[in-house]
VEXNU-877971 format. One record per residue: x, y, z of N, C-alpha, C in turn. Coordinates in pm, whole numbers, plus 50000, padded with zeros to 5 digits. Each point is the difference from the previous one (the first is absolute). Example, Ala and Ser with C-alpha at 12.3 -4.5 7.8 and 13.67 -1.06 7.14 Angstrom:
BEGIN
513194943150780499115011950000500905012050000
499655010549928500825011950006499235010950073
END
This chain:
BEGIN
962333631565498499114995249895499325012249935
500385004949866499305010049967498704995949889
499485016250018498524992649939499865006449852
499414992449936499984999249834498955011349921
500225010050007499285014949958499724998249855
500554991449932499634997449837498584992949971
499614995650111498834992549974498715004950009
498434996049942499125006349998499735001950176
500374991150098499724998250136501285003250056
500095007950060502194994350095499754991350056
501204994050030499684985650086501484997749998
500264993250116500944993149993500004983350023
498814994449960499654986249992500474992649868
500495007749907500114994149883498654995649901
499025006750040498634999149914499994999549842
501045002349942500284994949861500204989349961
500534989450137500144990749990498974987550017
498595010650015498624990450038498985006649886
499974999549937499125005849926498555003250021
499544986150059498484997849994499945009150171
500945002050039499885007750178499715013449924
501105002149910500455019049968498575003149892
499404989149939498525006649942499175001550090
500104989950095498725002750109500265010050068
501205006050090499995014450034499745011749878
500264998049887499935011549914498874999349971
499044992350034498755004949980499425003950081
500174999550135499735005850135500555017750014
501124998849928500395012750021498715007849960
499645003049859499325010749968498904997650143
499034993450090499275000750057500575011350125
501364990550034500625009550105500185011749993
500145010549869500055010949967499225006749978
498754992549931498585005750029499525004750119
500284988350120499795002750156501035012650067
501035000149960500805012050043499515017349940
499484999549864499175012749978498505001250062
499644991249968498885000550077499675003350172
500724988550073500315002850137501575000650056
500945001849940500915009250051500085012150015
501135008650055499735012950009499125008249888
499425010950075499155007749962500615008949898
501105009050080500385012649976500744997549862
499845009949882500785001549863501085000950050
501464995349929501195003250037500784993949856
500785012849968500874997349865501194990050058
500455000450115501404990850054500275002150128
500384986250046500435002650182501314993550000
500665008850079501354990250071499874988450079
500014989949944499804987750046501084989750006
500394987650064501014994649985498964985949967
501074993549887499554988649956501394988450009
499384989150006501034991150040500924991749917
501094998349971501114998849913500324988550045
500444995650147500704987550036499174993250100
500304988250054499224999350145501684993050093
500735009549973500954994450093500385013750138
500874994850095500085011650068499935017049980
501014997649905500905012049975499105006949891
499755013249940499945003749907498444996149939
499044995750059498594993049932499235005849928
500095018750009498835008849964501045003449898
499095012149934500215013449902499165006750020
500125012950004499165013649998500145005849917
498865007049951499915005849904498145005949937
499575009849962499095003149946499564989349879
498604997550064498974987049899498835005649993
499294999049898498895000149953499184989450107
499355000650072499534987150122498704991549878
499535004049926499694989449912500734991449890
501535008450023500934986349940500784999250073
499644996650098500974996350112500184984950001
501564992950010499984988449942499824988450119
498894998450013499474985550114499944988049912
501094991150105500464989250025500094989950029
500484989549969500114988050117501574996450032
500264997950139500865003150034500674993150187
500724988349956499654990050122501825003350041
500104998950152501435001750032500934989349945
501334999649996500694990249983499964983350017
500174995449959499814983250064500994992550039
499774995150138501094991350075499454985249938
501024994849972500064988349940500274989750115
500515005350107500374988550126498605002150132
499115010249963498914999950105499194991450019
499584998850128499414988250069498515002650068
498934995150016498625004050109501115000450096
499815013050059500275000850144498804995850139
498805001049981499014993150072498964992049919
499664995850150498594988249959500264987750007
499244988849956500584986749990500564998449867
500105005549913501144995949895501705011350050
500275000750064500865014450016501634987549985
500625008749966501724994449921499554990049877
498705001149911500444995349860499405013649963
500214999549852500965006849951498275008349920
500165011849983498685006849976499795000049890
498514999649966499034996349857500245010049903
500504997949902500075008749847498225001049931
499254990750073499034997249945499034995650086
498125005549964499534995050104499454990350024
499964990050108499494987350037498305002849989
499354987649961499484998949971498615001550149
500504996050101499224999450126500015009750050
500595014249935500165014550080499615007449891
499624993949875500345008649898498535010850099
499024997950003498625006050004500375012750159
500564993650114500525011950057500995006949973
501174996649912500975007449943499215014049910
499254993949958499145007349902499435010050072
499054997850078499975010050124500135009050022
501064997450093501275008350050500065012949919
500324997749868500805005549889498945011849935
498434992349992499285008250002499175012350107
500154994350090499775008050103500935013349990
501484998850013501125006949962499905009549886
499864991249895499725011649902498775006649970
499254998550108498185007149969500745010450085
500665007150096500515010450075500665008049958
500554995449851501125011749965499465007349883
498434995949928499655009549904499045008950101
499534993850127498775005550042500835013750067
501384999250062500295016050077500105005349844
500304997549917499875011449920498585008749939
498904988750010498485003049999500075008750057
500474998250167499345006750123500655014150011
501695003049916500365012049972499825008249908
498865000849855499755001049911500385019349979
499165001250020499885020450069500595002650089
501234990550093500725009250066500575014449912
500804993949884500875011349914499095012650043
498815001250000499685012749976500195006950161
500304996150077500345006550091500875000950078
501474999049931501224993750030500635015050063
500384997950121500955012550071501275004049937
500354987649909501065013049925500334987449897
501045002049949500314994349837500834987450057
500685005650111500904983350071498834989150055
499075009450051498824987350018499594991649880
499555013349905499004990649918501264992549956
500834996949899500924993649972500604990050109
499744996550096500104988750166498764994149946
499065008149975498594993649954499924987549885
500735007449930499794993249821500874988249980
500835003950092501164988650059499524986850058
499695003750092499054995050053498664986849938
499365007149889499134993649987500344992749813
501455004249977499884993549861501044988550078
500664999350105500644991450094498764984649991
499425006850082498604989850004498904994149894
499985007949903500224994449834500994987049985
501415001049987500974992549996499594988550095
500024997250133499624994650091499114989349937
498425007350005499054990949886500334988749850
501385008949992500194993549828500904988450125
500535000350042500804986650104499194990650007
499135001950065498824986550053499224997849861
499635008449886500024994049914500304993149881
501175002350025501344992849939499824984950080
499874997150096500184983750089498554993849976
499045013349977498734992050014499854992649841
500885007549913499574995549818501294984949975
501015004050099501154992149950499844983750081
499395001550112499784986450105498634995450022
498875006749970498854998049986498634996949921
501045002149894498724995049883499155007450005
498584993449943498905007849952499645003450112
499554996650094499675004750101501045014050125
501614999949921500255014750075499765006549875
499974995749852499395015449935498765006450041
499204988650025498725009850018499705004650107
501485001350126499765004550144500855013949928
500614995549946500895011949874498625013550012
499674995149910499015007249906499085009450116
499684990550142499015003750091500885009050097
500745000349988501005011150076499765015349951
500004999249892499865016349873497745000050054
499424992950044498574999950018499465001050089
500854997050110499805009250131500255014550033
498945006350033500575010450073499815008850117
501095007150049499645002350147498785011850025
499564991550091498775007550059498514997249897
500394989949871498764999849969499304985850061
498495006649954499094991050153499304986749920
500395000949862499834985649914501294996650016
500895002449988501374992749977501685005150055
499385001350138501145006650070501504994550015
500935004350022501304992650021499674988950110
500584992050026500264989050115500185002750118
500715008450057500255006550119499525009150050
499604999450140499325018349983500275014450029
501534996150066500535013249989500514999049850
499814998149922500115001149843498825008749926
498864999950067498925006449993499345009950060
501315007550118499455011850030500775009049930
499345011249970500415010949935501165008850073
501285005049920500785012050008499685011349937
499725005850109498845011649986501345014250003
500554996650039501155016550056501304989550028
500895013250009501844995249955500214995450172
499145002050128500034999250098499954979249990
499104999149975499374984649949501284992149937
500555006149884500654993649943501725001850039
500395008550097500844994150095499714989850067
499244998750083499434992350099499794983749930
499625001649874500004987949898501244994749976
500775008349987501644996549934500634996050115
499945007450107500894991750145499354990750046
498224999350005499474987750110500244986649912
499195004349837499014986849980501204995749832
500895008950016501114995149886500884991250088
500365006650137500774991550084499604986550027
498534998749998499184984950007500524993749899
500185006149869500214996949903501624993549988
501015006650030500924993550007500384985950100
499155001850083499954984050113499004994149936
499155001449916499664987149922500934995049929
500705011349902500894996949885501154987850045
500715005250128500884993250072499444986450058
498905001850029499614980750006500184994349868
499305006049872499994995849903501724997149944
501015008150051501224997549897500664985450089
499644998650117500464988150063499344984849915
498995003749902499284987349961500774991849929
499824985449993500804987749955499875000049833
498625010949973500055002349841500705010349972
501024993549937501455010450013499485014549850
499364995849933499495012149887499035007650118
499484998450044499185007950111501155011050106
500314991849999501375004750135500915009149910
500335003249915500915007249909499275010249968
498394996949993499295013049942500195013750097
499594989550120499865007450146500815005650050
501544990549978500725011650033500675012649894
499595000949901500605011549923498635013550038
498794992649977498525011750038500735005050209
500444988650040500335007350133501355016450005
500594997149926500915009149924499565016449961
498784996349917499095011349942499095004350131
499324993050080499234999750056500555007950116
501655004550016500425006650158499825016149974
499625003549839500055012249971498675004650058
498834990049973498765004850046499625002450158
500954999150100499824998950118500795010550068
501035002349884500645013750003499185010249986
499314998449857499245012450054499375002650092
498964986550037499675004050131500085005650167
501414995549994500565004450123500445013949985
500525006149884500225008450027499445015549973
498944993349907498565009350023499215002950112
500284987750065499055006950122500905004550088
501544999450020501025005550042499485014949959
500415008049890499595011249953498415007550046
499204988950026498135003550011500585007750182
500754986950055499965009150159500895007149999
501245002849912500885013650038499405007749978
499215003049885499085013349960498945003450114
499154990350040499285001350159500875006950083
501154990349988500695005450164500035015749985
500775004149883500085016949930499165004450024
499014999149998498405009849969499684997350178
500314988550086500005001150137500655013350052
501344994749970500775009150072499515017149970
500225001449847500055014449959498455004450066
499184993549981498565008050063499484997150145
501364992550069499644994950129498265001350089
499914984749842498974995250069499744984749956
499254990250048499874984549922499125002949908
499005014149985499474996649894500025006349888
500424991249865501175003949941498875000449884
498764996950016499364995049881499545016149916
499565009750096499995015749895500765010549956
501364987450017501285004149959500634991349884
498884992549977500294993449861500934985150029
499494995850171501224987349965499174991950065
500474986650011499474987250058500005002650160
499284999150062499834993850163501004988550013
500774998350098500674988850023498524988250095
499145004150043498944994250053499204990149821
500165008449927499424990949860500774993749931
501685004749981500614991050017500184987550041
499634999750134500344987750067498744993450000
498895005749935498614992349970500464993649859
500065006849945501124990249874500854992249990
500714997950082501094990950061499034988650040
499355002550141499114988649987499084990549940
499355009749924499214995449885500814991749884
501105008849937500804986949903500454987550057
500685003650100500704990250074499184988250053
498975000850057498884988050045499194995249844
500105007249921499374991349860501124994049929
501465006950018500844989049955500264988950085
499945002850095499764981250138498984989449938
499265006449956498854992349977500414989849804
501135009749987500534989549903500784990849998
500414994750161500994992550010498584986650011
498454999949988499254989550045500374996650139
499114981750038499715002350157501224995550065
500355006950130500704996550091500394980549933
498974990350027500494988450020499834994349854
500174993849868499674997849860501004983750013
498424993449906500704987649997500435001249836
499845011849910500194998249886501515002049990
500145015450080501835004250079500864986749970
499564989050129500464993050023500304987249895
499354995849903499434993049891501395006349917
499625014649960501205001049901501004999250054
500395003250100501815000350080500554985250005
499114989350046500234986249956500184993049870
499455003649927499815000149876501525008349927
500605007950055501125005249961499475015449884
498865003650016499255012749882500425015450043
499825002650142500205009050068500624996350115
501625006650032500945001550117499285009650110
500355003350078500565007850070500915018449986
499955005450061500685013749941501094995450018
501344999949941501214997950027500484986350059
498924989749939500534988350047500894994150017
500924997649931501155000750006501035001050115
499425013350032500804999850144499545001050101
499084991850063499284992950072500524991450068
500384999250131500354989750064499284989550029
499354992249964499394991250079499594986349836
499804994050023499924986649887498775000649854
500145010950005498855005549860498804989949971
500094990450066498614990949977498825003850130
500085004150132499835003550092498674990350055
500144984749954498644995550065499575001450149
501685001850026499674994950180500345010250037
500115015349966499675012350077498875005849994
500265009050130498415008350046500625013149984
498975007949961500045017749992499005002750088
500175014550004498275008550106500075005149924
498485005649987499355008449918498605009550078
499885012749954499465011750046498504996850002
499464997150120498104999749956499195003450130
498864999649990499255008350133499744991750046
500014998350200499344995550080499415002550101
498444995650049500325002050112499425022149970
499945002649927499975013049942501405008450043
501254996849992501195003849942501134992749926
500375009149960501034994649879501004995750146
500304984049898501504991750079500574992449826
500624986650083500594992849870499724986750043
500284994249936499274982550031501094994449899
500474986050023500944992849974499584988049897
499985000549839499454989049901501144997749950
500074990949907500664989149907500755010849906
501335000349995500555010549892499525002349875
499974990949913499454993549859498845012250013
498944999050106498705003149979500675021750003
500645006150078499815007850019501865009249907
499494993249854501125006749896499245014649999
498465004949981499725012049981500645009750097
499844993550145500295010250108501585001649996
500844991149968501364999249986500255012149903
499554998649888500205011549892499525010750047
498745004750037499855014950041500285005350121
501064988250094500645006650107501245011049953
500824989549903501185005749899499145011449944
499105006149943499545012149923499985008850145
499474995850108499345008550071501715006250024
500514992350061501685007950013500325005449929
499995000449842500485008049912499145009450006
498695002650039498975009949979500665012850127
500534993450076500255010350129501675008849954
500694995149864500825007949958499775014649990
498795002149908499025012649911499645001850137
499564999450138499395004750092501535008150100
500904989449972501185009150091500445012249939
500404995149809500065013649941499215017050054
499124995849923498675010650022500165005250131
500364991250094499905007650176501355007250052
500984994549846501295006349978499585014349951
499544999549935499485011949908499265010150099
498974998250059499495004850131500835007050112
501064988150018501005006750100500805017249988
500514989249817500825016449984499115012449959
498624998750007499695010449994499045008050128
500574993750104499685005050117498615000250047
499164984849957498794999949993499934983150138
499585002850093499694988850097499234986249963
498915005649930499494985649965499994993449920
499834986250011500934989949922498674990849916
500204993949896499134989949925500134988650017
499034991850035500184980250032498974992349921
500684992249990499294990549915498864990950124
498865000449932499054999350109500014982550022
499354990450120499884989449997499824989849913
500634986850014499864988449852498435000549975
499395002850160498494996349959498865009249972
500385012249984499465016649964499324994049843
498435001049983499645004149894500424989449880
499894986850089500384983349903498294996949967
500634995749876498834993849913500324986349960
500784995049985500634990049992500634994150136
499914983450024501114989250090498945008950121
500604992250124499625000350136499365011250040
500225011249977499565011150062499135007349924
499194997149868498915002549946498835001350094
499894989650049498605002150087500205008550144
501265009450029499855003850149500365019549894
499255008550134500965013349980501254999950108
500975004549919501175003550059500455014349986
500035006750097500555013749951501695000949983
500625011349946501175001149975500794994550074
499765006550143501104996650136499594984650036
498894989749945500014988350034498774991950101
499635014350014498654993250096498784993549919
499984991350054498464993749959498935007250027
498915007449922498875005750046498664997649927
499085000950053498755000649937500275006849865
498184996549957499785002649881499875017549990
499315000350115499615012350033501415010550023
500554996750033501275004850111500745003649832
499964992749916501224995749874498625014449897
498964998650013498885010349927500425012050029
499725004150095500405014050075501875005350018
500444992649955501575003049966500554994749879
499434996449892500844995549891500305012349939
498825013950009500575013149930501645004050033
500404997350106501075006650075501174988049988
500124988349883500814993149995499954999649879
498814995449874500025002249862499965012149960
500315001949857500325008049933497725007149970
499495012650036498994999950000499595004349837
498885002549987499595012849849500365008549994
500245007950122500455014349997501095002150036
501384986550048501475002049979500164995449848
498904991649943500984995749825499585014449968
498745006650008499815013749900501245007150015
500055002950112501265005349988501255001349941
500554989550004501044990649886499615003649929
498814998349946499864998949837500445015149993
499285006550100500135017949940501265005449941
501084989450074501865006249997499924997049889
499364987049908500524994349862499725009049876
501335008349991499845008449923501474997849883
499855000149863501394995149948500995011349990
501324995249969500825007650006501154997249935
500025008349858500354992749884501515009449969
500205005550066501005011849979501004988550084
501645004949931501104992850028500165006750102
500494993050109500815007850110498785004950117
498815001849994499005002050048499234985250076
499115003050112499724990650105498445004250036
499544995850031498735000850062500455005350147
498725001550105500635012250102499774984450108
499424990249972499824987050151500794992749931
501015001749958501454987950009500935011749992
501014991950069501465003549965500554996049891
501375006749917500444996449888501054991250062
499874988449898501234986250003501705008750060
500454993350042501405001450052500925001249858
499464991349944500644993049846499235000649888
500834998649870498814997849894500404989049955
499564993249918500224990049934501404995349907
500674988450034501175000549916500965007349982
500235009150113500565009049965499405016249967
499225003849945498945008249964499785009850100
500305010950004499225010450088498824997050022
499125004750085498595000750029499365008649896
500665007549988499925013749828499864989949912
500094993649965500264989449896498754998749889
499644999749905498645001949948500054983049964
499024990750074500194988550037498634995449865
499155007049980498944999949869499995010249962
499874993749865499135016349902498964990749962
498955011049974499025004049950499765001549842
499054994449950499445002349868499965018849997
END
């Protein structure tokens, strides 16, 4: 299905064919573009190598090529459509899925959709001034990628919110461009949406923990019985594997350069040698990683359960799921304190869809942890990075009200006071960070606390001059 570049919007919806849809986005546009100079990237840039999207079929979907990132052409843009698909769960599951939304879901459909799209203008809020301190030209350009990606993303959910929602998704429309992250009148919705990316350390750690959250929402969402929902989700899941790329393999690069500056000055402390501690590292690790948990909500949700019946939100990979996709009469366990230690306790499946989903993340999260300890190995460095306990540093679901340290123990308040320096990230490990964030605008050139990519882009040397400059 290719997409229609002649039009004031691309799209491959056929929006010429709705008129009163294609005025109401074209008047949204100029707002959206206002919001992208305003709070999109910071840094001046005459053109970046960027890839923009042509098809949404397997083969062949991108183009690369140098863009002006303020005419960069954002879209709407839904995967192919099966004409024989069916709800695979819930109590409606084998008829045949909604082109349109029912009237008794319309208000959580709505939701959903907004919640979703309040996340994809706010990481770009929250990366605003990275550019200016980008370790080399393949970063910043991963960067810009990155965040005009999540631009696009936004124009998705508001494409469903103007086309299925009426007056009421324009003006969730409109309130999307009016939020913003970290402000304390009108902050984004979420709240790791509202902490700041302060250093390129952060915004790895963003791209592997809390983008990866991001794709196991997406994937509940493409299982939904609202088949325009489900098409969106899965083409943004598509775009969305690049952003997790970077992450993994930035912080791949953050500990080879450690391990280097280990080895060559044989010592762990690597920090007046210009590199990261693998000890702050892994305070970073923890720290992203327990605020993206906290986006999966609580362990047990009767709302979870509400939409999965309802047929709104699947399962990750439902589909291939063994067991009868309605699940009234199964039980799951789920992770919570007793007794003052962590065990599991045995509830109603339905109730415990959150813990189901961020069991699946937590496994994928321990990929980026084997890597990295790959990375460690070959460079002849013993100690290894772990992803600290489900219940380390929860603000959200069951384990909000207890301290849990990394390795899992239940401890006082006191006990959790006198050791959180030596598990979070402190003032004087971010100063640090910040100190490395220095830019580095020369082709072929790196900052001295990362390693340079294996690869460049598309083909592209790492030499590659990936932006110019005014």
């Amino acid at each position: 299905m290719s997409i229609d570049y002649s039009e004031k919007i691309p799209n491959n919806v056929d929006l010429a064919g709705d008129r009163k849809l294609q005025r109401a986005l074209e008047s949204w546009q100029p707002n959206f573009l206002n919001w992208w100079k305003t709070m999109g990237p910071a840094v001046p840039t005459e053109d970046v190598y960027l890839r923009t999207a042509v098809a949404v079929g397997r083969e062949g979907w991108a183009h690369f090529d140098h863009v002006a990132m303020e005419e960069y052409r954002w879209g709407v843009f839904l995967a192919e459509r099966n004409n024989d698909r069916r709800i695979a769960f819930g109590e409606q599951k084998g008829e045949p899925v909604w082109q349109q939304v029912p009237g008794e879901y319309r208000a959580d459909l709505q939701r959903l959709i907004v919640i979703q799209g309040d996340t994809e203008p706010a990481s770009v809020e929250q990366q605003r001034r990275l550019g200016e301190t980008a370790p080399s030209l393949y970063d910043l350009r991963n960067l810009f990628q990155v965040n005009v990606e999540e631009g696009r993303h936004l124009w998705a959910m508001v494409y469903l919110l103007h086309a299925y929602f009426g007056r009421n998704g324009r003006e969730e429309a409109e309130a999307l461009l009016q939020r913003n992250s970290g402000d304390l009148d009108s902050p984004r919705i979420l709240g790791a949406f509202n902490e700041e990316t302060p250093d390129w350390l952060s915004f790895f750690m963003f791209t592997y923990f809390t983008d990866r959250d991001g794709k196991y929402q997406l994937g509940t969402l493409k299982e939904s019985a609202f088949d325009p929902l489900s098409r969106t989700c899965e083409f943004m899941l598509k775009e969305e594997a690049h952003h997790m790329f970077v992450g993994t393999t930035g912080i791949d690069r953050v500990v080879a350069r450690t391990a280097e500056l280990m080895r060559s000055h044989d010592t762990d402390e690597v920090a007046p040698h210009g590199g990261i501690p693998l000890d702050v590292i892994q305070k970073y690790i923890n720290f992203h990683y327990s605020v993206s948990l906290d986006l999966f909500g609580s362990e047990q949700s009767t709302n979870a359960a509400n939409y999965f019946t309802a047929g709104l939100k699947g399962r990750w990979q439902e589909e291939r799921r063994r067991d009868d996709h309605v699940l009234t009469e199964d039980a799951a366990r789920i992770d919570l304190v007793r007794d003052g230690e962590l065990t599991t306790d045995e509830v109603p499946a339905l109730l415990a869809l959150n813990h189901d989903l961020r069991t699946e993340y937590i496994s994928d999260c321990q990929s980026g942890l084997k890597r990295w300890n790959r990375v460690l190995e070959q460079g002849g460095v013993q100690r290894r990075l772990t992803l600290p306990s489900v219940g380390f540093n929860r603000h959200v679901g069951l384990f909000a009200e207890h301290h849990v340290t990394p390795k899992g123990d239940v401890v006082s308040p006191e006990v959790w006071a006198a050791h959180q320096d030596s598990w979070l990230p402190t003032e004087a490990d971010k100063t640090h960070v910040r100190s490395l964030m220095r830019p580095v605008y020369e082709p072929g050139k790196i900052a001295g606390w990362i390693a340079p990519p294996r690869a460049g882009i598309n083909d592209k040397p790492f030499e590659y001059e990936y932006v110019h400059f005014p």
